[in-house]
C-alpha positions in Angstrom: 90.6 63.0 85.2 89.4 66.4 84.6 89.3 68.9 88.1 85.6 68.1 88.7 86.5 64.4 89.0 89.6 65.0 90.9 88.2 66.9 93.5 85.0 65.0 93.8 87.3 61.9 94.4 89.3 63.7 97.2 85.9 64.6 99.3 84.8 61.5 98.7 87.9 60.0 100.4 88.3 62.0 103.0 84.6 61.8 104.1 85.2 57.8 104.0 88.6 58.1 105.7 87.2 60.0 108.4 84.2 57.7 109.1 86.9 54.7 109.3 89.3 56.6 111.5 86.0 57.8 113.6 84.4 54.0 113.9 87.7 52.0 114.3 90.8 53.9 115.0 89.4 57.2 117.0 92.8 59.3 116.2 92.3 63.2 116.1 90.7 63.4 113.2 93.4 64.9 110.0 95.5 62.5 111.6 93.3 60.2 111.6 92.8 60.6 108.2 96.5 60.6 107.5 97.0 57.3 109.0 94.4 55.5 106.9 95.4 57.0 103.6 99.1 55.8 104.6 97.5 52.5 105.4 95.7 52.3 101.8 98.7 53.7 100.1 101.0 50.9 101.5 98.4 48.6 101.0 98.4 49.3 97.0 102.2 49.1 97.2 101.8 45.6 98.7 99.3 44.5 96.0 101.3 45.9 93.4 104.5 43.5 94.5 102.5 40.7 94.8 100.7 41.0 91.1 102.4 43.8 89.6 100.6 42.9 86.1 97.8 45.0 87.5 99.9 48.1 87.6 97.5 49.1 90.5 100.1 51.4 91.9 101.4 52.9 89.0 98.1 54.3 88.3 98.1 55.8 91.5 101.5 57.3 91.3 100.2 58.6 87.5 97.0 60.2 89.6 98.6 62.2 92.6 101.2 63.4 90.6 98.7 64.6 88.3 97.2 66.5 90.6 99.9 68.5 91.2 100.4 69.0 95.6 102.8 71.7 95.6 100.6 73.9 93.1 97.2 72.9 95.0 98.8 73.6 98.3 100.6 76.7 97.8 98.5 79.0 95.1 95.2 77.6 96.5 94.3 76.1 100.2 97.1 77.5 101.7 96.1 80.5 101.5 92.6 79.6 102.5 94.1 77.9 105.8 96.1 80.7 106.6 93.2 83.0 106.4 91.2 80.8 108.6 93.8 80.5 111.2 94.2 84.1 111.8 90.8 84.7 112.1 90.6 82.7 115.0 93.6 84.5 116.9 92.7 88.2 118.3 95.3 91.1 118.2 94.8 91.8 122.1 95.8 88.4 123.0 99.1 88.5 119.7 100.2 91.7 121.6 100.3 90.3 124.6 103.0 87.5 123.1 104.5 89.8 120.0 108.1 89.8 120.9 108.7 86.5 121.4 106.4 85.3 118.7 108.5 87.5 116.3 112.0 86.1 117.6 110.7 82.9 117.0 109.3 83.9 113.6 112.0 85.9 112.3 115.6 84.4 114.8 113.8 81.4 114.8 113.7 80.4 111.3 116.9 81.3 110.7 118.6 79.5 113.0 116.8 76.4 112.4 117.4 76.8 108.5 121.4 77.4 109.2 121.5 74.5 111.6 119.7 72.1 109.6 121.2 73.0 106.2 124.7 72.5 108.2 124.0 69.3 109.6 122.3 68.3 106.6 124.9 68.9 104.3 127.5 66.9 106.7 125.2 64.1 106.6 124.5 64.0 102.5 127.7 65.5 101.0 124.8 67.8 99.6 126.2 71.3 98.6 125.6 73.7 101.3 123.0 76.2 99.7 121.5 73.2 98.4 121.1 72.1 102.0 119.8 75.4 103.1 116.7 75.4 100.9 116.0 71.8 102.8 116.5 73.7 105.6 114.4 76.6 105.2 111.3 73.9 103.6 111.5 71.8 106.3 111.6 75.2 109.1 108.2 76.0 109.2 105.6 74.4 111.4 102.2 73.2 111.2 100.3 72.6 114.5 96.9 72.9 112.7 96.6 69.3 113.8 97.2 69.5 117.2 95.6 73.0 118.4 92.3 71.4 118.9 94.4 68.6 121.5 95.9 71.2 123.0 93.1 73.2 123.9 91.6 70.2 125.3 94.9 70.1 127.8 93.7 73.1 129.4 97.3 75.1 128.2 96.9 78.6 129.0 95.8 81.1 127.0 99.2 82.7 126.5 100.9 79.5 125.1 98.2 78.8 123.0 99.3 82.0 121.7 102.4 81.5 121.5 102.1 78.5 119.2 99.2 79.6 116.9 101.0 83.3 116.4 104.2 81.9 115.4 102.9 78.9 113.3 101.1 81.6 111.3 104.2 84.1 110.8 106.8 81.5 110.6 105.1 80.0 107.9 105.1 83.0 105.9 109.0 83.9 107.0 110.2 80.8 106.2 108.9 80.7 102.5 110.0 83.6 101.5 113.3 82.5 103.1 113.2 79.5 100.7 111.9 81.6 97.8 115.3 83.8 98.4 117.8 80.5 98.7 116.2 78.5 95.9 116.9 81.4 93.5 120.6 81.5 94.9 121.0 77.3 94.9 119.5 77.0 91.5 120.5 79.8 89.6 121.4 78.7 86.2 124.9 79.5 85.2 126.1 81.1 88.5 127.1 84.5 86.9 127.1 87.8 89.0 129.4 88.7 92.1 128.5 87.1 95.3 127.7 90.4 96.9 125.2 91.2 94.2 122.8 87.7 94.7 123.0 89.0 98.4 122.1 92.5 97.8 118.9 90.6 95.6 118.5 88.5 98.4 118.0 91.5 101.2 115.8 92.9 98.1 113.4 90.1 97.5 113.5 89.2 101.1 111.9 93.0 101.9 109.6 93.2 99.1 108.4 89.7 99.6 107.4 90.2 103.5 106.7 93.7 104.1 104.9 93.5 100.8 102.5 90.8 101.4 102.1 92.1 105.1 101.6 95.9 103.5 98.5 94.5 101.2 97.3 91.8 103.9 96.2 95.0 105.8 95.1 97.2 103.0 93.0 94.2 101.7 91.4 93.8 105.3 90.8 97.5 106.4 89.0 97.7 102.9 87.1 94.1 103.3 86.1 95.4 107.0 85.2 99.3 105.6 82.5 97.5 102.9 81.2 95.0 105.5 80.4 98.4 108.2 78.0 99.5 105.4 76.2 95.8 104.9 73.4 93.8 107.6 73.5 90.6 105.6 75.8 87.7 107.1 75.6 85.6 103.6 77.0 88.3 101.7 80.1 89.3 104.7 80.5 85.8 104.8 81.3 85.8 100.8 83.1 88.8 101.1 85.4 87.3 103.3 85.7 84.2 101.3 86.5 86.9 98.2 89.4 88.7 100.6 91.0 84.9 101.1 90.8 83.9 97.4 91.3 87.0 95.7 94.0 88.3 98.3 95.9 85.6 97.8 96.0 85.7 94.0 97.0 89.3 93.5 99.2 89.2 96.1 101.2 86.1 94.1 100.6 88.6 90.9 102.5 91.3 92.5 105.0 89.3 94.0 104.7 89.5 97.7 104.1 87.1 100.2 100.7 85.6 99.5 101.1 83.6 103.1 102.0 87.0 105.0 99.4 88.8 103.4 96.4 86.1 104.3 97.8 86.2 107.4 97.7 89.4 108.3 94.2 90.1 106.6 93.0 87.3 109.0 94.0 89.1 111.8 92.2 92.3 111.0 89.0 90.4 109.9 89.1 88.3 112.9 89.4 90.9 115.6 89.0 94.8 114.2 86.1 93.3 111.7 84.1 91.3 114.5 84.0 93.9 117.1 83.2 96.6 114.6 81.9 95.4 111.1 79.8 92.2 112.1 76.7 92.1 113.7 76.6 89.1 116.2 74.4 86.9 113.9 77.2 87.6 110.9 80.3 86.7 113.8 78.6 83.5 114.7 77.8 82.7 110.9 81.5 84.0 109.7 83.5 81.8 112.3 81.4 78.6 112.0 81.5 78.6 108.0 85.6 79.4 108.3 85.5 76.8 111.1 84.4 74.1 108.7 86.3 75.2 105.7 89.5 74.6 107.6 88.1 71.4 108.8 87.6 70.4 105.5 90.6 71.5 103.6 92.7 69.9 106.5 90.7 66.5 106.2 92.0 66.8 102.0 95.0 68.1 103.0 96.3 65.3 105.4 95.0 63.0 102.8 97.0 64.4 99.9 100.2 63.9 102.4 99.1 60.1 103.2 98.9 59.5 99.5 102.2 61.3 98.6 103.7 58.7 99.6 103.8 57.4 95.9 106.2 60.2 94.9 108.7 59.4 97.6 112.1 57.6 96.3 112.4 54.4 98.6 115.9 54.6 98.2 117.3 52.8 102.0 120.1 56.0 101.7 117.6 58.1 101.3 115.2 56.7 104.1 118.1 56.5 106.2 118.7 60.7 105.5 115.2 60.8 106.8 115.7 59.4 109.7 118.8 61.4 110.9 116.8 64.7 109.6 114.2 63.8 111.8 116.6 64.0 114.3 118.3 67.3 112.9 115.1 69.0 112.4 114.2 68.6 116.4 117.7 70.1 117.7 117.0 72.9 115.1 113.3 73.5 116.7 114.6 73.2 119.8 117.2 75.8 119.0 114.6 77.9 117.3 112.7 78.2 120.4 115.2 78.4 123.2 117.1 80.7 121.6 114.4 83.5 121.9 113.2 82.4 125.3 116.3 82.6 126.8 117.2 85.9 125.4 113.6 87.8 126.8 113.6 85.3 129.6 115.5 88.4 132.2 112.7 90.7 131.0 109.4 88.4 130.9 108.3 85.7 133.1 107.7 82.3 130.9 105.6 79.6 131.8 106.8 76.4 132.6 106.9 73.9 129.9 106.9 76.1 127.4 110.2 74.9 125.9 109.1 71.5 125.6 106.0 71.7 124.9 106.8 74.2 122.0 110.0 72.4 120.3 107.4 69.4 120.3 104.3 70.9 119.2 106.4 72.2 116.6 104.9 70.2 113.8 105.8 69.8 110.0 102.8 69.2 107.5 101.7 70.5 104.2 103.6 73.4 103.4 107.2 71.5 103.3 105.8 68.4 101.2 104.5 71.4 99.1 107.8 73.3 99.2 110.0 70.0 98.5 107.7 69.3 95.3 108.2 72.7 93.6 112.1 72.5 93.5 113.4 72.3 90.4 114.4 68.7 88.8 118.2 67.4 90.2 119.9 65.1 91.3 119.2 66.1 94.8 115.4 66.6 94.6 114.6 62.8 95.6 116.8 63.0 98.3 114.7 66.4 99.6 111.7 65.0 98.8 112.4 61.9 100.6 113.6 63.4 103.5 111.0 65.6 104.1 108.5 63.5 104.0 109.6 61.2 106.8 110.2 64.0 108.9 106.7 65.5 108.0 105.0 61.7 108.5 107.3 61.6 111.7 106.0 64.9 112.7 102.3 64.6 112.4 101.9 60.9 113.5 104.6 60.3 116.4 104.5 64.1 117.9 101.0 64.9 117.0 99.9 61.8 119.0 102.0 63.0 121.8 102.0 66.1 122.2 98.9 66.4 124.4 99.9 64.5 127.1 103.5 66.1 127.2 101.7 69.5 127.5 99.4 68.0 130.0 102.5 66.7 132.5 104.4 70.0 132.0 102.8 72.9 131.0 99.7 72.8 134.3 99.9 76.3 135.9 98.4 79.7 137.0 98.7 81.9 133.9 101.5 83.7 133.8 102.9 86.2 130.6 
């Protein structure tokens, strides 16, 4: 199937997916859509046992993996999502919540990559930088999802924040955290002092991140400078579509963070380039056409994850890895989020809740699926890949679905900062 097809084939699913999930199960809807492409994915599994001369599934498993996830996700709608997100979060209201969105971003990550590479190493005999990189893919969260369920819990405004700011920058931390331990892990002959791959490390880590965030802002302040000049709200809107395609592409030419710098574009668009480079007709016309196109690329995205499930080793060792990493993964999110609260809490007042609600809102989704796929072939790459998913499938499904009403029994109060 040539890209046309494939991609013609993946809207066409998603719109039938949704309708399904819309008439009969009434799920949020990329969960939804999630839960019905895991239903049809088993259900080719169970067809394939029963009269495997069909080879229904092995088809299947020839077509996703054809498509490539990792490379669709991460040089293509990531960025797009990323952008999106951003655009939808204003600077006055990320101030507000800076430090502890950084801590969580930056301390954060890091202690949820050592603690799950740790325990994760313990619990697989895996070698311990391997371990890491699982613990730095399976770091970042994803509460794309859930945002709309949360809103509808009346959270306040700075939580809301809180979880939206560092979703964004945690995303872009964390891969270029994994970016820095894959190339230690899986350098091929292991030549060069110790010192040296750190020294490249603290090198790659910098240019990576301050890079992408460096052109994310050029990019936007140059996007919002030519949209000042223009009164036409088809061409801004393409122009903004041109800073999120085009953005993300040179930024992965020059070797920065392509997630950092769609990130931080996004911010600049969404608040400097609305108040002073969009008329109101352009605003309205900018954030419903972004509105939908993250709509969209989450309804193919979630399917892409229900279907994945054909690349996944069903190895019971394996399964059972999951299980405890699911398990693993929520002390580490719990550490990655108490750890800064605590440590501003004698300076700033925190809402209630916010540590629950937070370490379970914390969701996995596309990006570590994505991340766990673009490892190099080894003997531990099913195990990863395996893992992950069942703590991504976990994630979405059993927190997503949850999430709400924990945020709606805890986090109920006058705003506070």
């Amino acid at each position: 199937m040539n890209f046309l097809q494939i991609t013609s084939l993946l809207i066409v699913l998603a719109g039938a997916f949704g309708a399904i999930n819309y008439l009969f199960l009434k799920l949020p809807s990329a969960i939804g859509i999630l839960v019905v492409a895991l239903f049809a994915s088993f259900g080719l599994l169970a067809v394939d046992m029963v009269a495997p001369q069909f080879g229904i599934a092995e088809a299947a498993r020839h077509m996703i993996i054809g498509i490539d996830f990792s490379d669709a996700l991460l040089e293509g709608m990531l960025g797009l999502l990323l952008f999106a997100g951003a655009l939808h979060v204003k600077l006055a209201d990320l101030r507000a919540q800076w430090l502890p969105i950084a801590l969580m971003a930056t301390v954060g990550v890091g202690l949820s990559t050592a603690i799950i590479g740790v325990g994760f190493s313990w619990i697989t005999g895996m070698p311990l930088m391997v371990a890491l990189v699982f613990g730095a893919l399976i770091s970042p969260t994803d509460p794309v999802a859930v945002l709309g369920v949360l809103r509808e819990a009346n959270l306040r405004k700075s939580l809301e924040t809180k979880i939206a700011g560092e979703s964004l920058f945690n995303d872009g931390v964390a891969y270029v955290v994994f970016l820095v331990l894959t190339g230690i892990a899986f350098a091929g002959g292991g030549h060069g002092s110790h010192d040296n791959e750190l020294e490249g490390a603290a090198i790659l880590f910098v240019q990576e991140a301050f890079g992408g965030a460096v052109l994310g802002l050029v990019l936007g302040w140059l996007t919002f400078r030519v949209m000042r000049l223009i009164d036409d709200y088809s061409l801004e809107v393409l122009l903004t579509l041109g800073l999120a395609f085009g953005g993300y592409e040179l930024a992965v030419a020059l070797h920065v963070s392509a997630p950092i710098m769609a990130v931080c574009a996004g911010l600049l668009i969404g608040d400097i380039g609305a108040k002073h480079g969009m008329s109101v007709e352009t605003r309205e016309y900018v954030d419903a056409f972004w509105k939908l196109i993250d709509e969209i690329l989450n309804a193919v995205l979630f399917l892409l994850i229900g279907f994945e499930v054909f690349a996944v080793a069903f190895d019971m060792q394996f399964l059972m890895a999951g299980v405890m990493a699911i398990a693993l993964a929520l002390v580490a999110r719990l550490a990655a989020v108490a750890v800064p609260v605590l440590i501003l809490n004698p300076f700033r007042e925190f809402s209630r809740g916010v540590i629950p609600i937070m370490t379970w809102g914390g969701l996995k989704g596309g990006i570590s699926v994505a991340l766990a796929l673009s490892l190099p072939d080894g003997d531990w790459k099913p195990l990863i890949l395996t893992a992950t998913y069942v703590v991504v499938i976990f994630s979405i499904i059993v927190q997503g679905l949850t999430i709400a009403p924990l945020a709606k029994k805890v986090g109920r109060e006058p705003e506070l900062m």
